[in-house]
mmCIF file of the C-alpha atoms, coordinates in Angstrom:
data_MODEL
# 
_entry.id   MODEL 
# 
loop_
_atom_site.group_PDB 
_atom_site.id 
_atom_site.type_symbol 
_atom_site.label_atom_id 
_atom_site.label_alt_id 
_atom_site.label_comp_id 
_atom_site.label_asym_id 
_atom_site.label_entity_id 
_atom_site.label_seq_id 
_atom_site.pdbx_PDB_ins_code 
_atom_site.Cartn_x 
_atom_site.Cartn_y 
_atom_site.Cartn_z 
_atom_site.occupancy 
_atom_site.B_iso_or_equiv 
_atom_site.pdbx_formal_charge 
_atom_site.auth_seq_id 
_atom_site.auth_comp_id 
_atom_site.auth_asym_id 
_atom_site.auth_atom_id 
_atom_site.pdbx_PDB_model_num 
ATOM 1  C CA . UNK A 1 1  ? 0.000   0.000  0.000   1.00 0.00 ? 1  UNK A CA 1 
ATOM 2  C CA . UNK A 1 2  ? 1.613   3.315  -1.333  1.00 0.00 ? 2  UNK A CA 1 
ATOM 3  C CA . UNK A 1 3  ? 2.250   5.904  1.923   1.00 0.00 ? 3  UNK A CA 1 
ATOM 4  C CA . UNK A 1 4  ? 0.824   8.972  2.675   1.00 0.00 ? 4  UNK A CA 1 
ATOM 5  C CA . UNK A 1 5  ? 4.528   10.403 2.139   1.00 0.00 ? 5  UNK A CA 1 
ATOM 6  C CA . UNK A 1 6  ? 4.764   8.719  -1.114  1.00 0.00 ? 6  UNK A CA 1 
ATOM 7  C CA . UNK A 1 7  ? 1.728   10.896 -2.511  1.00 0.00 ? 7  UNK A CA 1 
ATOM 8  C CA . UNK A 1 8  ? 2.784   14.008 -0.984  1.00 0.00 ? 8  UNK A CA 1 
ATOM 9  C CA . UNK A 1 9  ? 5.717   13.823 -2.951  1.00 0.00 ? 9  UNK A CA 1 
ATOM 10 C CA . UNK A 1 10 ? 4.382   12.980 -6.331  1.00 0.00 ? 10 UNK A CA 1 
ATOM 11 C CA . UNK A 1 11 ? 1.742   15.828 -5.621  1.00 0.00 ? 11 UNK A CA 1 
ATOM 12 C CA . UNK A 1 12 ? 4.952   18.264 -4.859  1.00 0.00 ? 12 UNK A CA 1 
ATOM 13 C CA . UNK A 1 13 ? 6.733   16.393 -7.497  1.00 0.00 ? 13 UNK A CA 1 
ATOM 14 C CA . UNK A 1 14 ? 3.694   17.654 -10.008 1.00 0.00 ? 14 UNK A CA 1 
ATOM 15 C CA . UNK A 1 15 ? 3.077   21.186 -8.730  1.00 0.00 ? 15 UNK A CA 1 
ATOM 16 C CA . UNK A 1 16 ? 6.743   22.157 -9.283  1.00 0.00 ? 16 UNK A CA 1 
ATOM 17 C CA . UNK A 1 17 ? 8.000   19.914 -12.883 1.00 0.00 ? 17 UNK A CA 1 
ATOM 18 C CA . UNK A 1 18 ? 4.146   20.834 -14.374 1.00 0.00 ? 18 UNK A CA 1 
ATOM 19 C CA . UNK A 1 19 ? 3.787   24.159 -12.949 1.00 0.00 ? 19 UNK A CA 1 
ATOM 20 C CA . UNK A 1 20 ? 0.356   23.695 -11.885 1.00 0.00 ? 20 UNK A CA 1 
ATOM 21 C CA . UNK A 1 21 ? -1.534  26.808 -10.785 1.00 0.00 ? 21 UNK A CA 1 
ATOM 22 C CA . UNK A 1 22 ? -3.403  23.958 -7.780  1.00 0.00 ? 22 UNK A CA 1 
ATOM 23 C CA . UNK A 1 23 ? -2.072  23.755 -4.438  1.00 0.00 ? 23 UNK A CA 1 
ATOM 24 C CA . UNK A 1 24 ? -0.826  20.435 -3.825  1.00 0.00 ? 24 UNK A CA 1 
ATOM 25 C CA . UNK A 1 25 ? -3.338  20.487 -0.737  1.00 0.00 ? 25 UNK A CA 1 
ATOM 26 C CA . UNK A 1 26 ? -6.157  20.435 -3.445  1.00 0.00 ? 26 UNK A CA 1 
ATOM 27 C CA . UNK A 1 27 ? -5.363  17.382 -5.555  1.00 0.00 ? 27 UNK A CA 1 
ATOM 28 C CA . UNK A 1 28 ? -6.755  14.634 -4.122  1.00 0.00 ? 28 UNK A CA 1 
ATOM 29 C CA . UNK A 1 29 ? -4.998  11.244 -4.345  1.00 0.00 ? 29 UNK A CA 1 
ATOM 30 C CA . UNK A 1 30 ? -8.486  9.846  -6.327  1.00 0.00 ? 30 UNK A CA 1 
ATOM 31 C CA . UNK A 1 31 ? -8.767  13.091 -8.496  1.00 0.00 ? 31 UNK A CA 1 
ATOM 32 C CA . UNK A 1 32 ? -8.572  12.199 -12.178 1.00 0.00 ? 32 UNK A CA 1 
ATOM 33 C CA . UNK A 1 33 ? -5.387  13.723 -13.500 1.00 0.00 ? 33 UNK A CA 1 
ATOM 34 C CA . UNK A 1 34 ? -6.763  13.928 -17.431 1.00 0.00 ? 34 UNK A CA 1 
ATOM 35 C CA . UNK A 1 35 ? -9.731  15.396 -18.426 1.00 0.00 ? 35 UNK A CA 1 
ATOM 36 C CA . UNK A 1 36 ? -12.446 18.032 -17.572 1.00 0.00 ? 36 UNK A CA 1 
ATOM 37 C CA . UNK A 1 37 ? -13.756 16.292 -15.089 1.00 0.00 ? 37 UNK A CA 1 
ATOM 38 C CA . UNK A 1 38 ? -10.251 16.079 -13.235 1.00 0.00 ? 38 UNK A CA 1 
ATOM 39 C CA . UNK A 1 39 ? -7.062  18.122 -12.895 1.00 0.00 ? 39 UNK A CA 1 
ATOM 40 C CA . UNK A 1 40 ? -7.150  18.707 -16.890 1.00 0.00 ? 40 UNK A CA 1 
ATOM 41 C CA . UNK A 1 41 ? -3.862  17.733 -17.921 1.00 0.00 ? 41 UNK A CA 1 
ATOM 42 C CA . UNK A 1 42 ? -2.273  17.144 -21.310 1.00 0.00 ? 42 UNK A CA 1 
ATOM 43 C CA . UNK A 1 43 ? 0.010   14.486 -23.336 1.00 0.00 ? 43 UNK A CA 1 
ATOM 44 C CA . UNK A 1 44 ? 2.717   17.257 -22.881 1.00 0.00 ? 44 UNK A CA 1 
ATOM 45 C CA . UNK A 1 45 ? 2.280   16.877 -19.080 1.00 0.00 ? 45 UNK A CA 1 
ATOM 46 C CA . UNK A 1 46 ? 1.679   13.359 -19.314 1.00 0.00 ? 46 UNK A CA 1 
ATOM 47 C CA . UNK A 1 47 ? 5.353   13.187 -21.011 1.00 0.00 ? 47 UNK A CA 1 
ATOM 48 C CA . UNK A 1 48 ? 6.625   15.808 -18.180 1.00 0.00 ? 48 UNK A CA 1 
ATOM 49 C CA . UNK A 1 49 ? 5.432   13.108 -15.945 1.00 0.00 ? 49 UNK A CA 1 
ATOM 50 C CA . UNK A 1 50 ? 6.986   10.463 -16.914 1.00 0.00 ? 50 UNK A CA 1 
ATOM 51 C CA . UNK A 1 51 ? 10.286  12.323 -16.993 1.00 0.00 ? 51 UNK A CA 1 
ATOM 52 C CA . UNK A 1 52 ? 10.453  13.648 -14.116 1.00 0.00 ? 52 UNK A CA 1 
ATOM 53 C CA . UNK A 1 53 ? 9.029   9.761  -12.290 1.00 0.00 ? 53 UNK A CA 1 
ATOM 54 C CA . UNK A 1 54 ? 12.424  8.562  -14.055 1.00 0.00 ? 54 UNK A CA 1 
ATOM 55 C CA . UNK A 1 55 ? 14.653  11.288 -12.423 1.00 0.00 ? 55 UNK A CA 1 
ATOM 56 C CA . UNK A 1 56 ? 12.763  11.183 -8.851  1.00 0.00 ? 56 UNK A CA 1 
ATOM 57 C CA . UNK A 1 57 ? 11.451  7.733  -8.524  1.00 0.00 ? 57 UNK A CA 1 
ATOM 58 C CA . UNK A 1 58 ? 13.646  5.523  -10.724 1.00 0.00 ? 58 UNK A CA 1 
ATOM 59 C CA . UNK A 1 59 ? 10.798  4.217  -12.816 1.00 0.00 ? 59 UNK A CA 1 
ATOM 60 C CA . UNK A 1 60 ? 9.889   3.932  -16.194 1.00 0.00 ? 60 UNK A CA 1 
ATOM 61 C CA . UNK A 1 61 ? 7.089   4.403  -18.070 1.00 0.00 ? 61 UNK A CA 1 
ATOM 62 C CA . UNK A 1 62 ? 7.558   1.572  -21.108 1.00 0.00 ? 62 UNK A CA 1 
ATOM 63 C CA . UNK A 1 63 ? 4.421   2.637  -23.235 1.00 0.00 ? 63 UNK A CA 1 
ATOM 64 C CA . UNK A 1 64 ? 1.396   5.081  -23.608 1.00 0.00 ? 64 UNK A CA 1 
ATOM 65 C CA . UNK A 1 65 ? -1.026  1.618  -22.566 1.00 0.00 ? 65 UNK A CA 1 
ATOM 66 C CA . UNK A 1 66 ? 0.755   1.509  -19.448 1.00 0.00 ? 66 UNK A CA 1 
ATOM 67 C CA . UNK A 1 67 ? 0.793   5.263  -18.831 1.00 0.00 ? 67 UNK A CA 1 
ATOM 68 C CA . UNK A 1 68 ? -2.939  5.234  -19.528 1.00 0.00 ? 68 UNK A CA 1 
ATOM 69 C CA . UNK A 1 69 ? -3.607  3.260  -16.522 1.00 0.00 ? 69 UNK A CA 1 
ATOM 70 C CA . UNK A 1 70 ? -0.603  4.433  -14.412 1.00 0.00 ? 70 UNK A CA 1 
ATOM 71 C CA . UNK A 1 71 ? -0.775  7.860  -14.349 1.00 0.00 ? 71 UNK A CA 1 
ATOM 72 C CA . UNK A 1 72 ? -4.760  8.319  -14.040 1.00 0.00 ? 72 UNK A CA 1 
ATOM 73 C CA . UNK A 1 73 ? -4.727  9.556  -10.243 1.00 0.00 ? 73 UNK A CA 1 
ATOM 74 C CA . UNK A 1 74 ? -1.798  10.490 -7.886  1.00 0.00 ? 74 UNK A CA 1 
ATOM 75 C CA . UNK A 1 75 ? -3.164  7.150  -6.011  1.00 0.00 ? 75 UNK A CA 1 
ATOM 76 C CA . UNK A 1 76 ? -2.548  5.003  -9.369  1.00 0.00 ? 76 UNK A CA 1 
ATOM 77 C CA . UNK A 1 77 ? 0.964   6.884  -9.921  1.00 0.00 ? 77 UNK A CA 1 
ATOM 78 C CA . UNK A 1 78 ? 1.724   6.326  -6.361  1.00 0.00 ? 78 UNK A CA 1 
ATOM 79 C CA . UNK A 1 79 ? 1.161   2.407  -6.716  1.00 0.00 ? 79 UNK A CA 1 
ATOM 80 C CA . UNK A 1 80 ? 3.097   2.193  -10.081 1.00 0.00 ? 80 UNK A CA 1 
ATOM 81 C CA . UNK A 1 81 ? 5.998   3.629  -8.508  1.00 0.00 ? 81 UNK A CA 1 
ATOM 82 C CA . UNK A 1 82 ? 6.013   0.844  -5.338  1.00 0.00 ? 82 UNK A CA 1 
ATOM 83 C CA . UNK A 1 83 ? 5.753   -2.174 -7.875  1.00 0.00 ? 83 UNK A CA 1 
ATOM 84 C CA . UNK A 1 84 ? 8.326   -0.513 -10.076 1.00 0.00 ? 84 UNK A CA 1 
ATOM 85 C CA . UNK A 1 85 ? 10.809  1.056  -7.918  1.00 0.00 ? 85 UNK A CA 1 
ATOM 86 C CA . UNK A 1 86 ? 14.502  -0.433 -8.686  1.00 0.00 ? 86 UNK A CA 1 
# 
């Protein structure tokens, strides 16, 4: 089960690399990420993403399929990066 610390981070993590104008405080770990409905991010920040989860995490992102499902919430991201961590 991904931490509480673990999703702080990747919210920090997001707020700085994507330069997202919503407090870290308001992104809930269930929030959609993509779309409307959700945070309303892009493929460009879907790419920032997995960039900067390489450089802070260790893990890679092999394909768009996989970073459909991984990076839909902070809570997905979060869980992606405990069974992938080196």
């Amino acid at each position: 089960m991904p931490t509480d610390e673990l999703k702080e981070s990747i919210k920090e993590m997001m707020v700085e690399n994507l330069m997202l104008k919503t407090p870290k405080e308001e992104i809930g770990d269930n929030l959609p990420l993509f779309g409307p409905e959700g945070l309303g991010l892009d493929s460009i920040d879907a790419l920032e993403l997995v960039v900067s989860l390489e450089k802070k995490f260790g893990v890679t992102v092999p394909n768009s399929e996989t970073a459909k499902s991984a990076l839909a919430t902070v809570g997905s991201i979060a869980e992606y990066v405990v069974a992938n961590r080196k």
